[in-house]
C-alpha positions in Angstrom: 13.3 0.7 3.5 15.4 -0.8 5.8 14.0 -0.7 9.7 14.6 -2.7 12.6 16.6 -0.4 14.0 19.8 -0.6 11.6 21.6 1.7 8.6 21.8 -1.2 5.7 19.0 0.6 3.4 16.5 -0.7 3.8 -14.0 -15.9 -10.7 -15.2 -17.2 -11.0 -18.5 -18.8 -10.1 -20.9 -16.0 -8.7 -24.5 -16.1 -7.4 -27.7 -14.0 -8.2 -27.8 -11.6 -5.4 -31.5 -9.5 -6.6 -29.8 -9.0 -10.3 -26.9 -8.5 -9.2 -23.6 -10.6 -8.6 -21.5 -11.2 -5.4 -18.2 -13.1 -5.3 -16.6 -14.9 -2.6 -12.8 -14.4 -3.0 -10.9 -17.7 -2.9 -7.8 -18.5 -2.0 -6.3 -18.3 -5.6 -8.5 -16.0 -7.2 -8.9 -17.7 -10.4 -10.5 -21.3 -10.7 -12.4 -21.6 -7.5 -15.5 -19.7 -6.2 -18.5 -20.9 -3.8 -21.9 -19.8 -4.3 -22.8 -16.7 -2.4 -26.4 -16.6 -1.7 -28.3 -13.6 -1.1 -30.7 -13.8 2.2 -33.9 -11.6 2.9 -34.5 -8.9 5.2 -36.4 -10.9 7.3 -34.4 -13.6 7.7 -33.3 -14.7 11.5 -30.2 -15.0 12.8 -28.5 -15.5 16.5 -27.6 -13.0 18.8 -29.0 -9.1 19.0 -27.8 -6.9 16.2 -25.7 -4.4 17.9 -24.1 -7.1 20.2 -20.4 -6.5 18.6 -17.9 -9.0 19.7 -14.9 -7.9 19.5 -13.3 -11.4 20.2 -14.8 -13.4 17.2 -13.5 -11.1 14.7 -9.7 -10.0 16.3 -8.5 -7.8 13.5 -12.0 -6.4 12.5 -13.2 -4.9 9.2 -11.9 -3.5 6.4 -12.8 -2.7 2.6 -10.6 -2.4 -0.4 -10.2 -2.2 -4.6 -13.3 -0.2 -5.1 -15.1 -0.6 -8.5 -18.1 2.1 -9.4 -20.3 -1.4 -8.7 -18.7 -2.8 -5.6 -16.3 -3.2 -2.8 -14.6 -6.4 -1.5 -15.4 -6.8 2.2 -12.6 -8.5 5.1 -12.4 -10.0 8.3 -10.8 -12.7 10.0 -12.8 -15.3 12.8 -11.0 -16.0 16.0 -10.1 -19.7 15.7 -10.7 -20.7 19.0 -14.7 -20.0 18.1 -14.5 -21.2 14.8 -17.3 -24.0 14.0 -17.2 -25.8 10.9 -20.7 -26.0 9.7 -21.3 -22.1 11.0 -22.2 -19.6 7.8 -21.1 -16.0 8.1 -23.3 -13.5 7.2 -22.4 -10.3 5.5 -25.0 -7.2 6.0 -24.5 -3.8 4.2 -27.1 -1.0 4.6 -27.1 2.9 3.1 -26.7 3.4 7.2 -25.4 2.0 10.1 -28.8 1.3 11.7 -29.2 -2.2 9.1 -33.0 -1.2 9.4 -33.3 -3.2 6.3 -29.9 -4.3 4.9 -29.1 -6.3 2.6 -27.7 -9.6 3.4 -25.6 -12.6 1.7 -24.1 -15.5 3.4 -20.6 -17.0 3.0 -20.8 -20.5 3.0 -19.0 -22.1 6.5 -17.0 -24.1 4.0 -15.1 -21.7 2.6 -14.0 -20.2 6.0 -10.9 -22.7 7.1 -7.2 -23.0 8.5 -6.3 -23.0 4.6 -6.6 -18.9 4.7 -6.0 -18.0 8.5 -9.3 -17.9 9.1 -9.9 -14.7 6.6 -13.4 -13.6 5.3 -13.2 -11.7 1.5 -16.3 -10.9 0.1 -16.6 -9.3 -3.4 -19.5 -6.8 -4.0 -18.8 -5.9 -7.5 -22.1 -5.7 -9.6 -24.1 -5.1 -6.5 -23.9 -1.5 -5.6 -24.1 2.0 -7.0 -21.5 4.2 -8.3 -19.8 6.9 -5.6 -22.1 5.7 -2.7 -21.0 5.4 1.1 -22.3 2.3 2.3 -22.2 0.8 6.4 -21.4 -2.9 6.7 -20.8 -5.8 9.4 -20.1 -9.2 9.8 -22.1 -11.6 11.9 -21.3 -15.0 13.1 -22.4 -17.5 15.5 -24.5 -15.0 17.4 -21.8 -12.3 17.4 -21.6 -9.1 15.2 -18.8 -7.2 14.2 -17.6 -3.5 14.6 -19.3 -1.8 11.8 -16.8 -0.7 8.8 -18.1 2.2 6.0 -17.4 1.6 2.3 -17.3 3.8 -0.7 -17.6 2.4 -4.4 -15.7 4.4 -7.1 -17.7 7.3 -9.1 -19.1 6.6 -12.0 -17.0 6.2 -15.5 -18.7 8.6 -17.0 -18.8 11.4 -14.3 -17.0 14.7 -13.1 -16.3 14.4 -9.2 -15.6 17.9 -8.1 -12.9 16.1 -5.9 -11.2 13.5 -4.6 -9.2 12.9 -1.4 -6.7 10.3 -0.9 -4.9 9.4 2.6 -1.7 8.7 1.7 0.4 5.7 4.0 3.1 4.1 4.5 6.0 2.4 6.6 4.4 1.1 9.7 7.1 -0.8 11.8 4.9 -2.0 14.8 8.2 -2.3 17.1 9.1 0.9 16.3 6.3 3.0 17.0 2.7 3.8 18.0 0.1 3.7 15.6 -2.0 7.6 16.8 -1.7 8.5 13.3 -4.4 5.8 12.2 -6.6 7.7 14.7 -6.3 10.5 13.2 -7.2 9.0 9.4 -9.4 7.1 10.9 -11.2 10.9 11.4 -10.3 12.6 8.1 -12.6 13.3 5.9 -11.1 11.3 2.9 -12.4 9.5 0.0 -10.3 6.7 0.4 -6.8 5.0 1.9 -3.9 4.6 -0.4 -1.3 2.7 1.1 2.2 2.9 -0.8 4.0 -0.6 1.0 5.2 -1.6 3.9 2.4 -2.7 5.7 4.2 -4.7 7.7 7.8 -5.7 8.6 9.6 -8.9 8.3 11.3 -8.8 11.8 10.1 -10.2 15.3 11.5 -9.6 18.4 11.9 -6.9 21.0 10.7 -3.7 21.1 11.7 -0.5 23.4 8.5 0.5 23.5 5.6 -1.1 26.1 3.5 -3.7 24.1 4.8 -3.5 20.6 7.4 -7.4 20.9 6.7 -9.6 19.1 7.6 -13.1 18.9 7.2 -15.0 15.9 6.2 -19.1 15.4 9.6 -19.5 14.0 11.5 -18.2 16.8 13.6 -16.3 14.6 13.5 -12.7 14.7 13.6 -12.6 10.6 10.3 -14.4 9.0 10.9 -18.0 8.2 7.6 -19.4 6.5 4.0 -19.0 6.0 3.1 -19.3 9.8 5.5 -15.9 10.8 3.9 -13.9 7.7 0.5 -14.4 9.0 1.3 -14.2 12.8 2.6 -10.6 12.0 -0.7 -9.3 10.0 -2.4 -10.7 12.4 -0.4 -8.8 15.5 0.0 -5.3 13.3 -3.9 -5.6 12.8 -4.9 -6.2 16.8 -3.9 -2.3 16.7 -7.0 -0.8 17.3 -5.9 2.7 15.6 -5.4 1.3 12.3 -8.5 -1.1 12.9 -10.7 2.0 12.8 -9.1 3.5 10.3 -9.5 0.7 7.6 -13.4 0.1 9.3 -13.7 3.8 8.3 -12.5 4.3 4.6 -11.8 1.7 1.7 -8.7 1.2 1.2 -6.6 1.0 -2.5 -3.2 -1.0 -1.7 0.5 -1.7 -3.2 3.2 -3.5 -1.4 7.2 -2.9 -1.1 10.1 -5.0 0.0 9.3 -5.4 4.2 6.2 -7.4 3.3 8.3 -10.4 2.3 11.7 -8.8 2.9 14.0 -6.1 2.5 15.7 -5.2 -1.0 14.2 -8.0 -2.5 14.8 -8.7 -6.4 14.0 -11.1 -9.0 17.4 -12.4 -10.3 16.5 -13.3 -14.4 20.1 -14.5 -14.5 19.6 -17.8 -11.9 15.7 -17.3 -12.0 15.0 -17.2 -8.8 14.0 -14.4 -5.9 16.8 -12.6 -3.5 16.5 -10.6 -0.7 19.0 -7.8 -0.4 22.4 -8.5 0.8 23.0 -10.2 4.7 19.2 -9.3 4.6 18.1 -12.7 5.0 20.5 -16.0 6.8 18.8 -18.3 4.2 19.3 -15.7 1.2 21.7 -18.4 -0.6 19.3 -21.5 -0.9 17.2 -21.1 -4.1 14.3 -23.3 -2.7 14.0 -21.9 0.5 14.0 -18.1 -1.0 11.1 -18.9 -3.6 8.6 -20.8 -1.3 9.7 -17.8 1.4 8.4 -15.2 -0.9 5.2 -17.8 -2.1 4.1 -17.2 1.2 4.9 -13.9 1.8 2.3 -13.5 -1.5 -0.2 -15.6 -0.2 -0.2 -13.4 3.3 -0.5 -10.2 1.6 -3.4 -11.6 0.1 -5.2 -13.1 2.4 -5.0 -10.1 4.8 -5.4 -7.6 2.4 -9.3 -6.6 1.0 -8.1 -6.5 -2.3 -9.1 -8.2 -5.5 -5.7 -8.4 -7.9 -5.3 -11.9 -9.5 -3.6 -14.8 -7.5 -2.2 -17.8 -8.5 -0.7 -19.8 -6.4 -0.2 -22.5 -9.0 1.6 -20.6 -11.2 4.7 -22.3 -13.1 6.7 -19.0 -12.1 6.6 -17.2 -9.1 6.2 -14.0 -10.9 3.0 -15.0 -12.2 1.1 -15.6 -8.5 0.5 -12.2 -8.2 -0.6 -9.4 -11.1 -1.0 -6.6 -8.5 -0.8 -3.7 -11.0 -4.1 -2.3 -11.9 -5.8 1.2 -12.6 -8.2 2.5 -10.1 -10.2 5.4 -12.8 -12.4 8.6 -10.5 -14.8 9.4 -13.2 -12.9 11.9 -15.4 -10.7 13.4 -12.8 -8.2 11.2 -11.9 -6.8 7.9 -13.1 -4.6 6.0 -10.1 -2.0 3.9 -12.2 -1.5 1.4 -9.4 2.4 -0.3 -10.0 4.2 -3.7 -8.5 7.7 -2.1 -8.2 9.3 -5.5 -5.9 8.4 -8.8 -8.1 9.2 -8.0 -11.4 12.8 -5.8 -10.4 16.0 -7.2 -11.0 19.1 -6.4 -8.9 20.4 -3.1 -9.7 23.4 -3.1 -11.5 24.5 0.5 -11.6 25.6 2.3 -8.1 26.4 0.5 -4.4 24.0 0.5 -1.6 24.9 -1.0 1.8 21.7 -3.7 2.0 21.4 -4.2 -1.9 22.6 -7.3 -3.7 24.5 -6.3 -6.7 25.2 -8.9 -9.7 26.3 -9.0 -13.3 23.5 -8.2 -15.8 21.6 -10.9 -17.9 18.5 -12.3 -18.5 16.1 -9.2 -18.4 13.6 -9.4 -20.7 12.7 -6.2 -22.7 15.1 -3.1 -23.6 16.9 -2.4 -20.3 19.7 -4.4 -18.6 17.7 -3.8 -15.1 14.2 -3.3 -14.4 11.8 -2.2 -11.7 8.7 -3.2 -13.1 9.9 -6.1 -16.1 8.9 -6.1 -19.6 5.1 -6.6 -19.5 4.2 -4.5 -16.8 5.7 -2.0 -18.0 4.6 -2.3 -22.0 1.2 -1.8 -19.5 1.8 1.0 -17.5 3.4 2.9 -20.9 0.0 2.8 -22.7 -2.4 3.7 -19.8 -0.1 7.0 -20.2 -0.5 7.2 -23.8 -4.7 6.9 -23.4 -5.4 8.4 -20.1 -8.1 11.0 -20.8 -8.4 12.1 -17.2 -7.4 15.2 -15.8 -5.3 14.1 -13.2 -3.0 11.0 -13.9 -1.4 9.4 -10.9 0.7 7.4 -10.1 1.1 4.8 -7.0 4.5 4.7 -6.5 6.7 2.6 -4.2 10.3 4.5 -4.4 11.4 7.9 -4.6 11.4 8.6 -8.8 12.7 11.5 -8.6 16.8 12.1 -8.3 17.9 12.1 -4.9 21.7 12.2 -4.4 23.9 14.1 -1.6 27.6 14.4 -1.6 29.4 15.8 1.7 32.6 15.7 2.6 33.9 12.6 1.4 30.4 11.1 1.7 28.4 10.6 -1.6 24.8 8.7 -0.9 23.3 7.3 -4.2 20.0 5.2 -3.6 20.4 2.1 -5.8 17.2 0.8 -4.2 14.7 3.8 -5.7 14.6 4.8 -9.2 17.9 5.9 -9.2 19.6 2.8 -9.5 17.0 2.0 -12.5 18.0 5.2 -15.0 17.0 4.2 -18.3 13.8 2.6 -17.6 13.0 6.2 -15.6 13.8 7.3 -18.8 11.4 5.8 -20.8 8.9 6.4 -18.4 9.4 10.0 -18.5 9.4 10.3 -22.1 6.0 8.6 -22.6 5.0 11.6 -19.9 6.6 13.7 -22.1 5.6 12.9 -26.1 2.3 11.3 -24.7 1.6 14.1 -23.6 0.7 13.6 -20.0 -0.5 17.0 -18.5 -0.7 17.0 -14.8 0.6 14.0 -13.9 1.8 13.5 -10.3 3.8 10.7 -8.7 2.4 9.4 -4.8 5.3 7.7 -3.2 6.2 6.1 0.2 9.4 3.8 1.1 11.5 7.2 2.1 10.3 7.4 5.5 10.3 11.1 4.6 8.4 14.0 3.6 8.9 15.5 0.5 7.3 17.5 -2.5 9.8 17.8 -5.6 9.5 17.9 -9.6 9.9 14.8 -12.1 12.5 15.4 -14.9 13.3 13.0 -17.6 16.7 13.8 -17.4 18.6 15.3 -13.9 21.7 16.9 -15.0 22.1 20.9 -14.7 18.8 21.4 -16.3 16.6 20.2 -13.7 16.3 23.6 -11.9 14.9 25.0 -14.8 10.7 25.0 -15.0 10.2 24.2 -18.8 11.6 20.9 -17.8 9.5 19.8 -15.0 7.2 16.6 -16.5 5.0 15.9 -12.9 5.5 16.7 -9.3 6.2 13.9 -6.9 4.6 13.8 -3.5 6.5 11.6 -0.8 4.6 10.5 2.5 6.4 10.2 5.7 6.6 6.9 7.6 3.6 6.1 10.0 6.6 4.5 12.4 9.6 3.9 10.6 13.2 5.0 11.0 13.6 8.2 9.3 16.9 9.9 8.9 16.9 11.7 12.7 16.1 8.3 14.4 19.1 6.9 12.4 21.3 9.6 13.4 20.4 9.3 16.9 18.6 10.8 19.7 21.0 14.3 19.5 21.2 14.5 15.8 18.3 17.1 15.4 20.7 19.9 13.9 22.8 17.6 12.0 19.9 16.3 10.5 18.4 19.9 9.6 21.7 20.2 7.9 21.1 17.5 6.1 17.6 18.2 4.8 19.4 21.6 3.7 21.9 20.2 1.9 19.7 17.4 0.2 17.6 20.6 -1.1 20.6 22.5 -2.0 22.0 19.7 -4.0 18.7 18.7 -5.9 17.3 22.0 -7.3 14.0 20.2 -8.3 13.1 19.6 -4.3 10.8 22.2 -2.7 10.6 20.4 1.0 12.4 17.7 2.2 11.7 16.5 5.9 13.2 13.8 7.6 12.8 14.2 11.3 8.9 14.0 11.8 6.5 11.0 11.0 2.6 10.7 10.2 0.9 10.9 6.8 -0.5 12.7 4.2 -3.6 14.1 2.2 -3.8 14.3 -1.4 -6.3 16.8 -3.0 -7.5 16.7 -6.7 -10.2 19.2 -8.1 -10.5 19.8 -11.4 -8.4 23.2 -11.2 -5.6 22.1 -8.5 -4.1 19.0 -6.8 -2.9 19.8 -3.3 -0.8 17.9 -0.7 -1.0 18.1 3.3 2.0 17.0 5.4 0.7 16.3 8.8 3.3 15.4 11.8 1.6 12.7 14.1 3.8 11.9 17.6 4.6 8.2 17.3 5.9 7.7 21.0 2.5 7.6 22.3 -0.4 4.6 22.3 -2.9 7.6 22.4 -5.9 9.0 20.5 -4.7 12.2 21.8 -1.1 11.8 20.1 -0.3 15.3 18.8 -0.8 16.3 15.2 0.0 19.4 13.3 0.1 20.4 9.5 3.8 20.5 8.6 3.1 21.8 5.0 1.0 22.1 2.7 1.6 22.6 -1.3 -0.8 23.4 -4.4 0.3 22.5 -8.1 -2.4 23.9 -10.5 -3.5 22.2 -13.8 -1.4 22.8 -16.4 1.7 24.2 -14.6 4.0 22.2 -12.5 4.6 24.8 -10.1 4.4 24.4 -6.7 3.0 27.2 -4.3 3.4 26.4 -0.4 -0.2 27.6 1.1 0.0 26.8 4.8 1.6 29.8 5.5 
């Protein structure tokens, strides 16, 4: 979603670690891999065990893509004590006092200038199924903070439950992080973050500590350099530091990671970013080594194991970020990529959104979020999901949103909306399938909200025996929402508004634009429930205030939606 403080919408060659395997990530993810070798116990090393060093490793620790057998492990050495023949070693224990961890080294030569600096370690094939594990990095005599991991349950189990935080929309410049504190303190299972992770834009903020100034000088990333200077500033905040130390984290990505409204045009085969959204948007080279590098950031600084290929013939096959995440037999987590594969949309205006003729998208539709194969993918994992829960990790709103007033009619070209008929498909797979409980997680709004899924919205979508899934929107850790937009007096005419938007799209049950945080995600066997919690954002403090906004249950078997915080 558009930010920055305007309107315009916004491997592999492993290594025997006990009987067990352990992967250093490369670069690409693909061809090259260095040996990983497991230590023992007793092995020395320099420095005191608890010394942490906050210095060596600047953005600290953090886990991701959990597999029942593993976890891939991150951090990032400060160059300025980088030493080129220096190992890292990589420690994981049941607890955080490492009385006898277990230990593997990642070989100094595959720590360089060639990934910033970043440390990924891949677990998988080491651990045990639904365990919490306590890890840290060590290097050159210094230790890092100490991060907790969680593998996934076993296939073949019944978890009793399973708790997602739910994140997304972090502009740094405009806003504190307190919310991070707080999930850093929930008792979750794990972090799903829905995109936005960081924004494109440098420059000033109006709030103490939060400019930034990127290599470029620009204030709109340039290159490789400005990607990676800005995951390196957004992670020096300590509040989300702790919270990714604390719980695993399960990731997609939207538009602001490369930049905004961004599309794949099939047409001229090459990448766009949304109209006047980018001052080198016309040249063709420029565009498509800009977004190579905005893929190779977003993998480096995120723990996460998707294929890369940075040596691809076609940008669109560097990255296969779609994936399912399965909970034992409770809940599958269809995990999509809804920015590489989408063309421009060609139906309905958005201020922010390049519009164009269509041609050249492969498959059944004449515009796409997710393009041919993807989809063909994400169709059958709803046709053979046997869980109980199927989810969805969505980047933009599926559900129908639309609000006319006065002469005003706002249509959201950007979200599903703009991308009918393949909604339509989607929705009649949920449909014939069937798909039982299935519930859509979604960020990019920068607004609460807990609505119904319909294959169809016309004057039938009120109605319950059309409901297919419920959607659950997060609101933005930081980012504009509607009241910010509308300025610092608009708190009525924003409540309007929200009223409106409700009254307008029968299949909403809340729908709040003027308060920021994040939100909790519940499945059990008998119920999914959703928590809406309100988290100040003017404050740089652990002590920024948080409340429950809402809360909402949707039992199994019946998409109805019973608010229980009252």
């Amino acid at each position: 979603m558009a930010d920055d403080y305007r309107l315009d919408r916004r491997a592999v060659l492993s290594a025997l670690a006990t009987g067990s395997l352990a992967t250093v990530l490369p670069e690409n993810g693909l061809a090259r891999a260095s040996r990983v070798d497991r230590l023992p116990s007793a092995t020395t090393t320099n420095g005191p065990a608890d010394a942490s060093d906050d210095a060596v490793f600047p953005q600290g620790v953090a886990s991701g893509d959990p597999t029942p057998s593993g976890v891939v492990l991150w951090t990032r050495i400060d160059p300025d004590v980088y030493r080129a023949r220096t190992d890292v070693r990589v420690e994981l224990s049941t607890d955080e006092s490492f009385d006898d961890p277990r230990a593997w080294t990642v070989p100094a030569d595959r720590i360089s200038a060639d990934t910033d600096f970043t440390v990924k370690v891949d677990l998988d094939g080491t651990l045990e199924p639904g365990q919490s594990y306590a890890y840290r990095f060590r290097y050159d005599g210094a230790t890092s903070p100490v991060g907790r991991c969680r593998t996934l349950p076993a296939p073949d189990s019944s978890p009793d439950s399973l708790r997602l935080a739910m994140l997304t929309c972090q502009n740094y410049r405009n806003g504190y992080y307190g919310a991070y504190h707080h999930v850093a303190q929930e008792s979750v299972d794990f972090l799903l973050h829905l995109g936005d992770f960081i924004y494109e834009h440098g420059g000033r903020s109006g709030l103490e500590g939060r400019d930034i100034s990127l290599p470029s000088g620009e204030t709109t990333a340039m290159g490789l350099d400005d990607y990676r200077h800005l995951y390196r500033t957004y992670r020096s905040d300590g509040f989300l530091q702790a919270a990714l130390a604390q719980h695993s984290l399960i990731a997609t990505w939207d538009d602001h990671e490369i930049v905004n409204n961004r599309f794949w045009s099939y047409a001229e085969e090459r990448p766009y970013a949304g109209f006047e959204d980018h001052p080198r948007n016309d040249d063709a080279a420029f565009m498509t080594q800009l977004f190579a590098d905005g893929i190779r950031a977003w993998w480096e600084y995120l723990p996460t194991r998707v294929r890369y290929d940075p040596d691809a013939d076609s940008l669109r096959d560097q990255l296969e970020l779609w994936r399912s995440v399965q909970f034992g037999d409770l809940v599958e987590l269809l995990v999509t990529d809804e920015r590489l594969y989408r063309s421009s949309p060609t139906g309905g205006t958005q201020a922010g959104v390049r519009l164009e003729a269509s041609g050249g998208v492969p498959g059944d539709f004449d515009e796409t979020i997710l393009g041919a194969d993807q989809r063909e993918w994400f169709l059958d994992r709803l046709r053979e999901s046997g869980a109980t829960w199927t989810a969805w990790a969505n980047e933009v709103v599926a559900m129908d949103l639309q609000l006319d007033w006065d002469e005003l009619s706002l249509f959201n070209a950007d979200s599903w909306d703009g991308f009918k008929p393949e909604r339509e498909r989607i929705m009649a797979t949920v449909r014939d399938a069937p798909v039982e409980n299935f519930v859509a997680l979604t960020g990019d709004l920068h607004t609460a909200v807990a609505g119904y899924l319909h294959r169809i919205y016309d004057d039938d979508r009120a109605r319950p025996d059309e409901r297919l899934g419920v959607e659950f929107v997060a609101p933005a850790i930081s980012s504009n929402n509607l009241r910010e937009l509308l300025g610092p007096d608009s708190r009525e005419l924003t409540l309007l508004l929200e009223r409106l938007t409700r009254r307008q799209n029968p299949h909403v049950d809340f729908f709040d634009s003027h308060h920021w945080g994040y939100g909790v995600v519940e499945f059990t066997p008998d119920a999914v429930t959703y928590s809406i919690y309100a988290v100040d954002k003017s404050t740089d403090s652990a002590d920024a205030n948080r409340r429950l906004l809402r809360q909402f249950r949707c039992p199994t078997g019946e998409y109805s939606l019973e608010r229980i915080d009252q």
